[in-house]
C-alpha positions, -999 to +999 in steps of 0.1 A: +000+000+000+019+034-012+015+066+011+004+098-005+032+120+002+023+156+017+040+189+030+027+216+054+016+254+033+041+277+051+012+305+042-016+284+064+004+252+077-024+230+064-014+199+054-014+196+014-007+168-011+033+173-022+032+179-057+005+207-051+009+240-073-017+260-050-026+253-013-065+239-015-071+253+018-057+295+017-052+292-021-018+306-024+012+295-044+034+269-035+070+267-037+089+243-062+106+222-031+144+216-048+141+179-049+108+178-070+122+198-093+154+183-095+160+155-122+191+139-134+202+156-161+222+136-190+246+151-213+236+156-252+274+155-261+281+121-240+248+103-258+258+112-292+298+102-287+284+069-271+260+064-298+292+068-322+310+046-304+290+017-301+257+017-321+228+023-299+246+027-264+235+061-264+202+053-261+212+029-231+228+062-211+193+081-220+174+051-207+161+038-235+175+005-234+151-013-256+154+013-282+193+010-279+194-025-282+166-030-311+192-003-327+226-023-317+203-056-331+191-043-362+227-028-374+240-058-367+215-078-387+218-056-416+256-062-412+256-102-415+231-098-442+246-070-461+281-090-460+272-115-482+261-095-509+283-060-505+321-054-505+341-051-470+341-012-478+302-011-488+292-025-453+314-004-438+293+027-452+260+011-442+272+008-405+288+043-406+252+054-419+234+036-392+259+047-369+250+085-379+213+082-374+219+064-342+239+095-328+209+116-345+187+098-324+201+103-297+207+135-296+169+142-303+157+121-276+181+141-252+172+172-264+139+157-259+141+145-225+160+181-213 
């Protein structure tokens, strides 16, 4: 059974519901309490150059592990696949090119998430 968090109004001191905006009880505003606010915050620059690094680990350090690793999957598949039919140089391109959009990703999804 999860407890409803609350805080006291320091305009009325009536106990209120934490994530309030505006005391029920004397109506005034409610100050943003430094932990609610707070949220980790994760670097665009280190999710792209991790994205570039290894395909889709980007997305892992966002916290979007499934989406890394359908990512990390699919390049790889394409790789096996595209090896039998492509030069060593041609599958080279097509995991630089899903390398690229993997960093692209990632950097919208940060710039998303910030």
């Amino acid at each position: 059974m999860s407890e409803e968090r609350t805080k006291f109004c320091p305009h009325c001191g009536a106990m209120i519901p934490y994530d309030e905006a505006s005391c029920p009880a004397c109506g005034e505003p409610q100050p943003v309490l430094e932990a609610a606010s707070r949220k980790p915050v994760k670097k665009t620059w280190i999710a792209v150059l991790l994205s570039l690094l290894v395909t889709g680990l980007g997305h892992v350090y966002l916290g979007r592990w499934r989406r890394g690793l359908t990512i990390f999957i699919m390049t790889l598949a394409v790789g096996v696949v595209a090896s039998l039919y492509f030069t060593y140089d041609q599958v080279m391109f097509i995991g630089l090119l899903f390398a690229l959009f993997s960093a692209y990703d990632a950097y919208l999804l940060s710039r998303a998430q910030s």
